[in-house]
Residue frames as qw, qx, qy, qz and C-alpha x, y, z in Angstrom:
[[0.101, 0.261, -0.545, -0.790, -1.97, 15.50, 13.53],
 [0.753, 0.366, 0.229, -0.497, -5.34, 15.10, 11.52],
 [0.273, -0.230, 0.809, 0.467, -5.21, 12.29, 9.34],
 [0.714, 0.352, -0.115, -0.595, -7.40, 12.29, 6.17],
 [0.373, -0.279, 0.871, 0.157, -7.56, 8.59, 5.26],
 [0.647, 0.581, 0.349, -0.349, -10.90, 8.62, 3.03],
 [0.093, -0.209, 0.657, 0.718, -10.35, 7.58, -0.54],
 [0.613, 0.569, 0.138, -0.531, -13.13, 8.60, -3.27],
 [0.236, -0.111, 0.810, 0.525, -13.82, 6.72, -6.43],
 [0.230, -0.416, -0.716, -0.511, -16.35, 7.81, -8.52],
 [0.508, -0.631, -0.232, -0.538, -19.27, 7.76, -6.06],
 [0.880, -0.335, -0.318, 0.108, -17.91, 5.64, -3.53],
 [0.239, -0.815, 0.392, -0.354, -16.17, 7.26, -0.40],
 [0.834, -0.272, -0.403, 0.261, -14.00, 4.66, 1.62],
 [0.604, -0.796, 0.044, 0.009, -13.11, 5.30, 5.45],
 [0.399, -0.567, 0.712, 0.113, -9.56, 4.33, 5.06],
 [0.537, 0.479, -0.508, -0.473, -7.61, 2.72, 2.08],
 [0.245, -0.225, 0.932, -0.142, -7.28, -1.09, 3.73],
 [0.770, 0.092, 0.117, -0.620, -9.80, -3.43, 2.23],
 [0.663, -0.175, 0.724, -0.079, -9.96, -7.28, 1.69],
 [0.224, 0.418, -0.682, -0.556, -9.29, -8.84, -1.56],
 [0.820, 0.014, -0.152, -0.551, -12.14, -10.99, -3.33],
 [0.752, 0.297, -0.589, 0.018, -11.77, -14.48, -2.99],
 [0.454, 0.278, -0.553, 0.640, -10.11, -14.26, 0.66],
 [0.007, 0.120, -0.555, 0.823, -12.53, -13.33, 2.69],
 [0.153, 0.352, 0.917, 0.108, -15.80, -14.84, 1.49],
 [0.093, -0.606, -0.480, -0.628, -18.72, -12.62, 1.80],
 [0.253, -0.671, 0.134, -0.684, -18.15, -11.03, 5.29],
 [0.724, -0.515, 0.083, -0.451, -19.63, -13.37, 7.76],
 [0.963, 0.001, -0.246, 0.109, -17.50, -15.79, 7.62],
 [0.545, 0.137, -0.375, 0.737, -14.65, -13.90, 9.30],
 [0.466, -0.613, -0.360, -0.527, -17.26, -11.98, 11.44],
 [0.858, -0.448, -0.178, 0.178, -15.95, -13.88, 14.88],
 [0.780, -0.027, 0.060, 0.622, -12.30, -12.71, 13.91],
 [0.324, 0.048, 0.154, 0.932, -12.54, -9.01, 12.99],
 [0.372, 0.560, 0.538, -0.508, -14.73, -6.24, 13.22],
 [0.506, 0.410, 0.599, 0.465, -15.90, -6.02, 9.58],
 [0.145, 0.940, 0.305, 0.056, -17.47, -2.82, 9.67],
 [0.184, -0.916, 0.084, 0.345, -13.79, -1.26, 10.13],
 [0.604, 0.099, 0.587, 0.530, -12.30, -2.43, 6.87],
 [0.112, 0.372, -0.251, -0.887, -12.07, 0.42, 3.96],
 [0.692, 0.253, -0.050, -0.674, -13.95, -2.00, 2.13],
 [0.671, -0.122, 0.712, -0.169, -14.99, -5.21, 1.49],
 [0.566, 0.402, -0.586, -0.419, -14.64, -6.76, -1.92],
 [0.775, 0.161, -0.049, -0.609, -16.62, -9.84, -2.51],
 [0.286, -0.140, 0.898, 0.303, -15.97, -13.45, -3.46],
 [0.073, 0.121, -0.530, -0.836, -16.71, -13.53, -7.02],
 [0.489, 0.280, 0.538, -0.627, -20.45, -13.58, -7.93],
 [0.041, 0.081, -0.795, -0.599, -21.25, -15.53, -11.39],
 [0.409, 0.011, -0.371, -0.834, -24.56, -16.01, -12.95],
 [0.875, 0.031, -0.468, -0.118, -25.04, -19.48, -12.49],
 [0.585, -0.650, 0.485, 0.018, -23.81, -21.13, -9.32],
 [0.530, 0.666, -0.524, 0.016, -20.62, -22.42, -10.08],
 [0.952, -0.262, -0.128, 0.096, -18.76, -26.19, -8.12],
 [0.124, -0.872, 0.469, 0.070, -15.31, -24.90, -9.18],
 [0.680, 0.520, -0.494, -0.152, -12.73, -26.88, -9.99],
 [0.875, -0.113, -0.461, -0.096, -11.85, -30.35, -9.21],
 [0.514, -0.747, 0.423, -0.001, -9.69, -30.97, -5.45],
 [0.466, -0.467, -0.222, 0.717, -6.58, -30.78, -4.51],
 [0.332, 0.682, 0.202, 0.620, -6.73, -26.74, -5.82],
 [0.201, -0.966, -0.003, -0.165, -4.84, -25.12, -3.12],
 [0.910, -0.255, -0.176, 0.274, -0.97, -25.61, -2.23],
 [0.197, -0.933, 0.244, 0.175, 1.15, -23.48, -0.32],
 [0.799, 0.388, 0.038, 0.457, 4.61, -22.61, -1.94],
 [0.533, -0.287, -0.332, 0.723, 7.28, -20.63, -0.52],
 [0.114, -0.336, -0.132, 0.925, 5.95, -17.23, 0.14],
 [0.476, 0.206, -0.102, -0.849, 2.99, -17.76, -1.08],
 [0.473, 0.385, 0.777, -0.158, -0.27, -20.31, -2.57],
 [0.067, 0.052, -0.745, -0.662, -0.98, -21.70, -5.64],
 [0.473, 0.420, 0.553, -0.543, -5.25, -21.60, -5.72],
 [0.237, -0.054, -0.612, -0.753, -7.56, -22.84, -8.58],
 [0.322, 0.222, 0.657, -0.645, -10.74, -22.51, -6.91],
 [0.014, 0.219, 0.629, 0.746, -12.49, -21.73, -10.22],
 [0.295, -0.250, -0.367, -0.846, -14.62, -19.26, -9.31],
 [0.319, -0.431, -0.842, -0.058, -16.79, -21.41, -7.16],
 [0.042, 0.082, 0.376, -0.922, -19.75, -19.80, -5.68],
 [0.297, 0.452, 0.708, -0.454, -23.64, -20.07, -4.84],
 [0.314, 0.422, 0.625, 0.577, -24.49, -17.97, -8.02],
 [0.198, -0.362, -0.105, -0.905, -26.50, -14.34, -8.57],
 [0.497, -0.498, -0.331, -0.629, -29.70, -15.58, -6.76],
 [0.648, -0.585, -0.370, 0.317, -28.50, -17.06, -3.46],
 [0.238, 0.367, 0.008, 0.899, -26.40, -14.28, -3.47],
 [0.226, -0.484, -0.238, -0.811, -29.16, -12.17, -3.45],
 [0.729, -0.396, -0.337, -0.445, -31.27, -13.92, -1.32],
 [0.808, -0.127, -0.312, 0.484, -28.14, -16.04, 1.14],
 [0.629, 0.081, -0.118, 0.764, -25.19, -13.42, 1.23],
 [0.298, 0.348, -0.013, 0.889, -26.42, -9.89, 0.82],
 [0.340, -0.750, -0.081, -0.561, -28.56, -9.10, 3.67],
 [0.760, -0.411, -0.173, 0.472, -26.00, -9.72, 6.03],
 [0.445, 0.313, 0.214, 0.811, -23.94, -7.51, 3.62],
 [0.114, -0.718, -0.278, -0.628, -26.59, -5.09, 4.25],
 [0.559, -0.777, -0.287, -0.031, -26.42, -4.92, 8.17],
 [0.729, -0.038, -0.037, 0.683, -22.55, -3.60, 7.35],
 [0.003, -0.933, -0.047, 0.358, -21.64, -0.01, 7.60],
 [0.309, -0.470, 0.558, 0.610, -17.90, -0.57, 5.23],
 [0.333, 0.563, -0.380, -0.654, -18.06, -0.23, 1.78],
 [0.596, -0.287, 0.710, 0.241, -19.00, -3.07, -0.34],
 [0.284, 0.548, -0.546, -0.567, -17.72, -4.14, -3.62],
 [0.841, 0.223, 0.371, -0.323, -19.21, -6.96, -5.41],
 [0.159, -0.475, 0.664, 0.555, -16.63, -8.82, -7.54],
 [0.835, 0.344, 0.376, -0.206, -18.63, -10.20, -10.51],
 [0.009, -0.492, 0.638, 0.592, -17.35, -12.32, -12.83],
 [0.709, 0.482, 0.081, -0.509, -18.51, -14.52, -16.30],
 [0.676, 0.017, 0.582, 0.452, -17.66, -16.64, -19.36],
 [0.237, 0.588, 0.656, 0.410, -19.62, -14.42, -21.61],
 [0.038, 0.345, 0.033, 0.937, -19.86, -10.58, -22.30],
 [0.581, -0.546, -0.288, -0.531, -24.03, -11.22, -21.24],
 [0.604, -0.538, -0.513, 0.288, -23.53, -13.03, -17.79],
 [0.279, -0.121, -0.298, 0.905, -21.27, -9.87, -16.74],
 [0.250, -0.365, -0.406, -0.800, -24.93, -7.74, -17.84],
 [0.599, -0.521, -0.537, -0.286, -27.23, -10.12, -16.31],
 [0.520, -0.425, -0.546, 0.502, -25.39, -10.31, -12.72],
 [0.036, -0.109, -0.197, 0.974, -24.95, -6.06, -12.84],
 [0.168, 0.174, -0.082, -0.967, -28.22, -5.39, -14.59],
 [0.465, -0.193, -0.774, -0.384, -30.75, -8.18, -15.98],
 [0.564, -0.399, -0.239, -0.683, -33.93, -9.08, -14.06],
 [0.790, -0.498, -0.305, 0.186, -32.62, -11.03, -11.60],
 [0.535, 0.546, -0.161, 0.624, -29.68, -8.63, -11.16],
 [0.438, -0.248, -0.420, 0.755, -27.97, -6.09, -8.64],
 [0.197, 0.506, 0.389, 0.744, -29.20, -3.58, -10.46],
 [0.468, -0.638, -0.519, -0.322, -31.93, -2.50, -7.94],
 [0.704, -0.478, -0.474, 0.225, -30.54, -3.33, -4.55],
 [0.401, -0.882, 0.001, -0.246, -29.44, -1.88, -1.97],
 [0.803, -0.504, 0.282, 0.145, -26.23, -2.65, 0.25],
 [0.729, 0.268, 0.223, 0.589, -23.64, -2.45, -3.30],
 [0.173, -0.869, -0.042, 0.462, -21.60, 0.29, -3.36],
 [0.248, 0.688, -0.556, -0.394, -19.18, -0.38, -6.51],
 [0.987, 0.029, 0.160, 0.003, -18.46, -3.53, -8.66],
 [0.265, -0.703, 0.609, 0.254, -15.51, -4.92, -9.01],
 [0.751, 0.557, -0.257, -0.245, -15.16, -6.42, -13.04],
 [0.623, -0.311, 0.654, 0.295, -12.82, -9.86, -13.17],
 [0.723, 0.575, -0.182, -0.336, -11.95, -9.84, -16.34],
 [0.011, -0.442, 0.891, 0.105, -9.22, -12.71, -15.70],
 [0.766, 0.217, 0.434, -0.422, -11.89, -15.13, -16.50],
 [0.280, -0.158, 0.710, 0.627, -11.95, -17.31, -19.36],
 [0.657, 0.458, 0.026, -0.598, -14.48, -15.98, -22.33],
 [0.590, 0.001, 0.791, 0.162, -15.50, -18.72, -23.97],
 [0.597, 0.768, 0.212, -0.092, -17.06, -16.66, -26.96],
 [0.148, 0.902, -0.403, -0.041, -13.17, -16.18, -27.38],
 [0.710, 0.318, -0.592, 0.210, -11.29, -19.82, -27.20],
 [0.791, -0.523, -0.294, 0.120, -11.09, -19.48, -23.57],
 [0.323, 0.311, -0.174, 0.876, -8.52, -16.46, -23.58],
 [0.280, -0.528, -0.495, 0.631, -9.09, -14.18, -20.68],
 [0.255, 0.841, 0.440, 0.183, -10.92, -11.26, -21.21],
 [0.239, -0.927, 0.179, 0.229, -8.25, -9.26, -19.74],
 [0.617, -0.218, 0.436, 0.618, -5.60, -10.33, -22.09],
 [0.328, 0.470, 0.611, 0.546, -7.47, -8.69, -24.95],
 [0.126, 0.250, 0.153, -0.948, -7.73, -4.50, -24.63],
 [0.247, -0.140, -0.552, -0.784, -10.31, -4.61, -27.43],
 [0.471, -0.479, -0.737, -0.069, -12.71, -7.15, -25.41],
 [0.338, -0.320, -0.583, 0.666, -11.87, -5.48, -22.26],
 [0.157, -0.042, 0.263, 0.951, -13.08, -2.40, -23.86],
 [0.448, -0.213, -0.605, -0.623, -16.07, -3.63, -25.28],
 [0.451, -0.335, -0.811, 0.164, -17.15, -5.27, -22.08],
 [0.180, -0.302, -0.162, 0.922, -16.45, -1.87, -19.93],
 [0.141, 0.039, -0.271, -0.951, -18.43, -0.27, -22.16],
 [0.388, -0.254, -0.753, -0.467, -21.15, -2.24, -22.45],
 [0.344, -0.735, -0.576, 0.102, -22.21, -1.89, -18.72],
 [0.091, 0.032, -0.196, 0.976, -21.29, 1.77, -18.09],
 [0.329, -0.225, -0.003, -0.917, -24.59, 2.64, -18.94],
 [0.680, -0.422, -0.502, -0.328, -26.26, 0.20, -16.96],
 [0.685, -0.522, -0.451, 0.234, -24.87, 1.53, -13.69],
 [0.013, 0.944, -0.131, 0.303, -24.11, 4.90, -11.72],
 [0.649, -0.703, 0.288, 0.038, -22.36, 3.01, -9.26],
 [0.251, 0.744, -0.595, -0.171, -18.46, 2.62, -10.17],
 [0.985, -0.075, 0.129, -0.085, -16.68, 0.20, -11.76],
 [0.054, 0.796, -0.587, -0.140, -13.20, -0.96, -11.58],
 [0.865, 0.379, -0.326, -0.038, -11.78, -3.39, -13.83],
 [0.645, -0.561, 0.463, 0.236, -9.16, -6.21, -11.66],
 [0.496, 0.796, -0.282, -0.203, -6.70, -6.66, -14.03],
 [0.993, -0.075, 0.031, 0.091, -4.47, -9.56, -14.76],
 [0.217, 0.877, -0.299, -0.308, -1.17, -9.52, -15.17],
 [0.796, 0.215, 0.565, -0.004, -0.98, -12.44, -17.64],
 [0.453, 0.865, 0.205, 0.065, -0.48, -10.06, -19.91],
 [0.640, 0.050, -0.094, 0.761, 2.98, -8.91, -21.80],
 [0.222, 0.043, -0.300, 0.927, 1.52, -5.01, -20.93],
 [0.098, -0.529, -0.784, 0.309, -0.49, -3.76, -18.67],
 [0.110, -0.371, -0.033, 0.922, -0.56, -0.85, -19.63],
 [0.106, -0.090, -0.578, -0.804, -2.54, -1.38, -22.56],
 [0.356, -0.373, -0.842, -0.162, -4.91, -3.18, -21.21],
 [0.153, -0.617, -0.413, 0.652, -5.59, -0.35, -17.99],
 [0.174, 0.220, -0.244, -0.929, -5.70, 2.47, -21.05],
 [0.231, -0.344, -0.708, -0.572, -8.54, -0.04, -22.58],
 [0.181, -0.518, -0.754, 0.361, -10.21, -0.50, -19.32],
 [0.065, -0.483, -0.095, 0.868, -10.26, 3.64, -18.41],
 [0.105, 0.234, -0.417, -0.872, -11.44, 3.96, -22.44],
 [0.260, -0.304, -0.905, -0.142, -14.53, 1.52, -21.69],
 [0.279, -0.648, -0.310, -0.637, -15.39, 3.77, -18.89],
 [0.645, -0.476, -0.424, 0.421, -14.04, 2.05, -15.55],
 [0.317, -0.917, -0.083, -0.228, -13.66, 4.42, -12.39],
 [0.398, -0.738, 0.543, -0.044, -10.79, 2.75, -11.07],
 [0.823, 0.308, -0.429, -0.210, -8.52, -0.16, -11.43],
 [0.720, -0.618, 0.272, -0.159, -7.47, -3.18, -9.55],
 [0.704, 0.431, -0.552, 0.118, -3.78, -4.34, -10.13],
 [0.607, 0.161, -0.668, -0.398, -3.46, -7.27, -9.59],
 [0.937, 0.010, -0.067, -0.343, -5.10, -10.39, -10.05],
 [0.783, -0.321, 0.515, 0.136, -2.69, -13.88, -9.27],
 [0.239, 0.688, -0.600, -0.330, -0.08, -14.98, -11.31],
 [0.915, 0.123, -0.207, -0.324, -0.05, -18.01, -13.09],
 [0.009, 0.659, -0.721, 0.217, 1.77, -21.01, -11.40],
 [0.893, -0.052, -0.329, -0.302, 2.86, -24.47, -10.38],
 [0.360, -0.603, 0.693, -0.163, 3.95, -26.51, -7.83],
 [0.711, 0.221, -0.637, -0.200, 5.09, -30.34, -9.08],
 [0.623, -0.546, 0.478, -0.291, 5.15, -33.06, -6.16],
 [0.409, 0.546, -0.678, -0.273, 8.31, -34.80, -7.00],
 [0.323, -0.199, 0.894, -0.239, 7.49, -38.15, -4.95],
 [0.542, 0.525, 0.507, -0.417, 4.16, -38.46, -6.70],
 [0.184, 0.130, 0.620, 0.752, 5.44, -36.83, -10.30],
 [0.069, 0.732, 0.643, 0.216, 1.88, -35.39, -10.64],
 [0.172, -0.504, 0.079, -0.842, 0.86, -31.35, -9.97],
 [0.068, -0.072, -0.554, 0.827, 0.23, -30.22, -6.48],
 [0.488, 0.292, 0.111, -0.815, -3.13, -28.93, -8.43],
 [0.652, 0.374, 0.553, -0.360, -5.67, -30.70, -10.04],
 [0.392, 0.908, 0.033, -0.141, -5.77, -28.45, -13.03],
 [0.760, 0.335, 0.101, 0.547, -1.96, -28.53, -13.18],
 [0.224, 0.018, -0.210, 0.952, -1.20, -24.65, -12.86],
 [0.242, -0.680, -0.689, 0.066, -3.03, -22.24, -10.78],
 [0.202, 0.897, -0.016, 0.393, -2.67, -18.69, -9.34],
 [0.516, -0.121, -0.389, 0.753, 0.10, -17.37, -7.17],
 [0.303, -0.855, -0.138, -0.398, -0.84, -15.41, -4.61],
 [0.728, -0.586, -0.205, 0.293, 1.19, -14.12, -1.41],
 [0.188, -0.894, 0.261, 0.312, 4.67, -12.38, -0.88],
 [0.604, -0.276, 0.587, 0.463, 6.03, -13.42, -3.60],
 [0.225, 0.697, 0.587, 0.345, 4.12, -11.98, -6.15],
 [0.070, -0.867, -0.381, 0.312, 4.55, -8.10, -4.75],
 [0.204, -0.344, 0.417, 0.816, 7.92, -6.90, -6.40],
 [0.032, 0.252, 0.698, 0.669, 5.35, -7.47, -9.69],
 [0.033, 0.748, 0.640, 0.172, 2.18, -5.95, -8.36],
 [0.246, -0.785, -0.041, 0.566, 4.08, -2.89, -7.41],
 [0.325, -0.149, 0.622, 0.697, 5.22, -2.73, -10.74],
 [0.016, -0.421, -0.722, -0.549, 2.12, -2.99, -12.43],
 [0.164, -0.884, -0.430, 0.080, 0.57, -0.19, -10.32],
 [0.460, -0.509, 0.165, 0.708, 3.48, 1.64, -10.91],
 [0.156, 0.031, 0.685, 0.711, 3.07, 1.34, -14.66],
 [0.060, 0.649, 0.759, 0.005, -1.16, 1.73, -14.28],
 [0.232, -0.727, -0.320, 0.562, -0.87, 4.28, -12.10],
 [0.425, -0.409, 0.346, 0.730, 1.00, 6.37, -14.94],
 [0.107, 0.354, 0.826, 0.425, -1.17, 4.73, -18.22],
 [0.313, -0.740, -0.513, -0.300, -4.28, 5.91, -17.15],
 [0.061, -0.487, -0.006, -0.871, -5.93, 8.63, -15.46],
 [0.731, -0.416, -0.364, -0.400, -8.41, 6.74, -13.28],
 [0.550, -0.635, 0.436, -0.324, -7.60, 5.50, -9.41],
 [0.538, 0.383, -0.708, 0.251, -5.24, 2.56, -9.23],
 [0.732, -0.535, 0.214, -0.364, -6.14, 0.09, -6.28],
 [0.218, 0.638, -0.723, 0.153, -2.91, -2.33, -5.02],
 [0.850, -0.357, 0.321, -0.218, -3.13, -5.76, -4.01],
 [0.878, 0.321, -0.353, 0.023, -0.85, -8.82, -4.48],
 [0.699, 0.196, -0.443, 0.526, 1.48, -10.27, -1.44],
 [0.020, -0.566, 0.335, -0.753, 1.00, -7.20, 0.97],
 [0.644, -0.441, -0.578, 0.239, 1.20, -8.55, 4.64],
 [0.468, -0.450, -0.306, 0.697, 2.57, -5.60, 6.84],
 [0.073, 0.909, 0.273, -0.306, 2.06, -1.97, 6.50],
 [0.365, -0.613, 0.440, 0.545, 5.11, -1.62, 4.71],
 [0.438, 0.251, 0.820, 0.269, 3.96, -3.69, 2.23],
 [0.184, 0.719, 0.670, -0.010, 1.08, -1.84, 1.52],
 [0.473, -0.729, 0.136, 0.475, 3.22, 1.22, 1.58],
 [0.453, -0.165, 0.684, 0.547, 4.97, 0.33, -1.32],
 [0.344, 0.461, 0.740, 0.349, 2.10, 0.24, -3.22],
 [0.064, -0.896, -0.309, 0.312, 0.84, 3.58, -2.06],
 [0.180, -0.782, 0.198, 0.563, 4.27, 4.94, -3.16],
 [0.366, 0.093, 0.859, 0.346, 3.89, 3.40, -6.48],
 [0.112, -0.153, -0.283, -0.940, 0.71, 5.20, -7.44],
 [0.335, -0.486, -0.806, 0.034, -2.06, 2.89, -5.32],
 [0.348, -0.453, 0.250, -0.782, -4.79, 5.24, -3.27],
 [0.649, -0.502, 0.386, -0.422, -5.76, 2.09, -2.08],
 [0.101, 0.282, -0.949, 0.092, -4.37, -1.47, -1.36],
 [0.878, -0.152, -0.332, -0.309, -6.79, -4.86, -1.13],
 [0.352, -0.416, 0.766, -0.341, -5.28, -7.77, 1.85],
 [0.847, 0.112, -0.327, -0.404, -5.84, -11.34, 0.36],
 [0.737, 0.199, -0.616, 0.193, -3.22, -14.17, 1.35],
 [0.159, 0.291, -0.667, 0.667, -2.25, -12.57, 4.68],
 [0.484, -0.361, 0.349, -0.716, -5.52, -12.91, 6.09],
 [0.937, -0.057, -0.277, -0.206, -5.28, -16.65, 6.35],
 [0.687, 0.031, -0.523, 0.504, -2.98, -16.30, 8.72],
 [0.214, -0.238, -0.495, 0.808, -3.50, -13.48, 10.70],
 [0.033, 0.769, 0.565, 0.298, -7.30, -12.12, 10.06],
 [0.494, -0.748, -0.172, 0.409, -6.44, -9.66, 12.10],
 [0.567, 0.024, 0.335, 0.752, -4.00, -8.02, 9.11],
 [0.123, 0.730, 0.332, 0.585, -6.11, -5.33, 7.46],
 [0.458, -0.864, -0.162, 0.132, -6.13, -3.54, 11.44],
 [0.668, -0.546, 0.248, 0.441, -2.27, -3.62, 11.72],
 [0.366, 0.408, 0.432, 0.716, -1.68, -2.37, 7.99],
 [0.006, -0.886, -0.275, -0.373, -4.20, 0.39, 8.62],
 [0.538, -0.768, 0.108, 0.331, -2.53, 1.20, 12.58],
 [0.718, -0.093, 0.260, 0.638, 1.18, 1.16, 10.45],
 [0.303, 0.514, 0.350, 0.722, 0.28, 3.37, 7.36],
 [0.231, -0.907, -0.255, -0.242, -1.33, 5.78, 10.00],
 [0.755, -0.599, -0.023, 0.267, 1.64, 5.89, 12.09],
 [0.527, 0.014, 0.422, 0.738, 4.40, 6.31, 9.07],
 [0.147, 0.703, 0.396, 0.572, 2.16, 9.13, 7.50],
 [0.424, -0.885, -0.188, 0.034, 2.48, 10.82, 10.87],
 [0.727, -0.316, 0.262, 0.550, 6.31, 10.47, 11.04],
 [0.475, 0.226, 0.364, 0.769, 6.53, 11.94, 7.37],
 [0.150, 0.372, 0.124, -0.907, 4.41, 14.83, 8.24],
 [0.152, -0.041, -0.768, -0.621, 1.98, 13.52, 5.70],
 [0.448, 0.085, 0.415, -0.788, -2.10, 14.30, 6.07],
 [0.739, 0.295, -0.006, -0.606, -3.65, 12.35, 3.30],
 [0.731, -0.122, 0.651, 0.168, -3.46, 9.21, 2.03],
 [0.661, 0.685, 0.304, 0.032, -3.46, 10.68, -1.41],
 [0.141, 0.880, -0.448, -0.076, -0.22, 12.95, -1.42],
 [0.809, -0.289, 0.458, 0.228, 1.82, 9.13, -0.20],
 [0.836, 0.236, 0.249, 0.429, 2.56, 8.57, -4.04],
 [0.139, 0.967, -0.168, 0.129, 3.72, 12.45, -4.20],
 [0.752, -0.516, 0.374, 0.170, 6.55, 10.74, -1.92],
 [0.930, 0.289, 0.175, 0.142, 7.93, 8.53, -4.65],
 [0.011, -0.746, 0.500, 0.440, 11.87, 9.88, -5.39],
 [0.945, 0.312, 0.092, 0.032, 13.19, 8.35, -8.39],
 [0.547, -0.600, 0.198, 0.549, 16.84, 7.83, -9.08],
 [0.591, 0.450, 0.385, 0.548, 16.82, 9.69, -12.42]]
């Protein structure tokens, strides 16, 4: 059986829906030795901020059952090593990549897509991926993704400063997502990514202090998927736009889930710190099970979906 695995967004064509979730996989090279990069649907960034950025203070990582608690804050080299460090490697890739970019401020998200030192130009970017779990400081330090209105306004504000798509990760911090994926879609995004980590803590009762620096961080791993299947369930529905699935998904089954949920594609973040080698064996599964159901595309999966009403 032919399998169509290509998913389209906007411009952007990916080989096959399996790609790496920001944050998890640095900027390519660093997992280079371990995998072949170039056979990943796509590669989504670690986040890319105006300003290089230290992050936030150590310890800010501690594993918790079925999953890690991470406050990394963002760290990263900034827009111009970027530019100049990261993305001509980036360039000698054939997989898709996505550039996650994130900000404190409405302008930094501008400058990194579009301002004079920007992306604007280059070469080697294929779509950006919008964090709006950040914390806008022109707002008290609320996330921009808790607020449809901002999210809105932000969305909008770079549509027209880029053909190349953009899909808004979405938190889910938030009592509904739904609103907040209708603001995104009504800003102009191409797609959307649900979801971002969930807020959490781990206490270390011998000590009495947090596990984290910071106190609470994100949750990230299998524990966290019953809710990102949910909230692509509920996206997927809201809005009109593509609906990408990440949060917890280690095995093709996993990833599955999301597909039958409304995802066209799925991101790989936690699992690949254990088995880099995950995004292959997800893709080999979902190809295998789509063969079994008589299923050609990776788009009809969510057609699957029985409900028990």
């Amino acid at each position: 059986m032919d399998l169509d695995l290509s998913v389209r967004i906007g411009s952007l064509v990916m080989p096959n829906p399996v790609g790496v979730a920001s944050g998890t996989f640095g900027y390519g090279q660093e997992y280079a030795a371990l995998v072949d990069v170039d056979s990943l649907g796509a590669l989504y960034t670690k986040a890319v901020t105006l300003e290089s950025r230290e992050g936030n203070p150590p310890p800010r990582i501690v594993e918790t059952p079925m999953g890690l608690i991470n406050s990394i804050g963002l760290a990263n080299p900034g827009l111009k090593e970027f530019v100049n460090q990261k993305l001509p490697y980036l360039g000698t890739l054939t997989c898709p990549i996505i550039v996650n970019v994130a900000g404190s401020t409405e302008s930094d998200y501008l400058e990194v897509v579009h301002g004079n030192s920007g992306l604007k130009s280059l070469a080697h970017v294929d779509a950006y991926e919008i964090n709006v779990s950040c914390p806008n400081v022109a707002h008290g330090g609320m996330a921009f993704g808790t607020d449809p209105k901002v999210v809105e306004h932000l969305i909008a504000a770079l549509r027209p400063l880029t053909p190349l798509p953009l899909i808004v990760k979405l938190s889910p911090n938030v009592t509904d997502i739904t609103v907040i994926a209708r603001a995104a879609e009504a800003g102009g995004a191409d797609a959307l990514s649900c979801i971002n980590t969930l807020v959490g803590m781990k206490i270390d009762t011998s000590t009495c202090r947090p596990c984290i620096a910071r106190g609470t961080g994100g949750l990230s791993g299998p524990a966290i998927r019953p809710v990102g299947v949910a909230c692509v369930y509920k996206a997927s529905r809201a809005a009109s736009i593509p609906v990408i699935g990440l949060g917890g998904i280690s095995t093709h089954e996993d990833a599955l889930e999301y597909l039958l949920a409304g995802a066209v594609a799925v991101q790989v973040g936690t699992a690949l710190f254990s088995d880099p080698q995950a995004p292959a064996h997800i893709l080999s599964g979902i190809a295998s099970w789509m063969k079994e159901k008589g299923v050609t595309r990776v788009h009809d999966i969510r057609d699957l979906l029985l409900t028990n009403s």
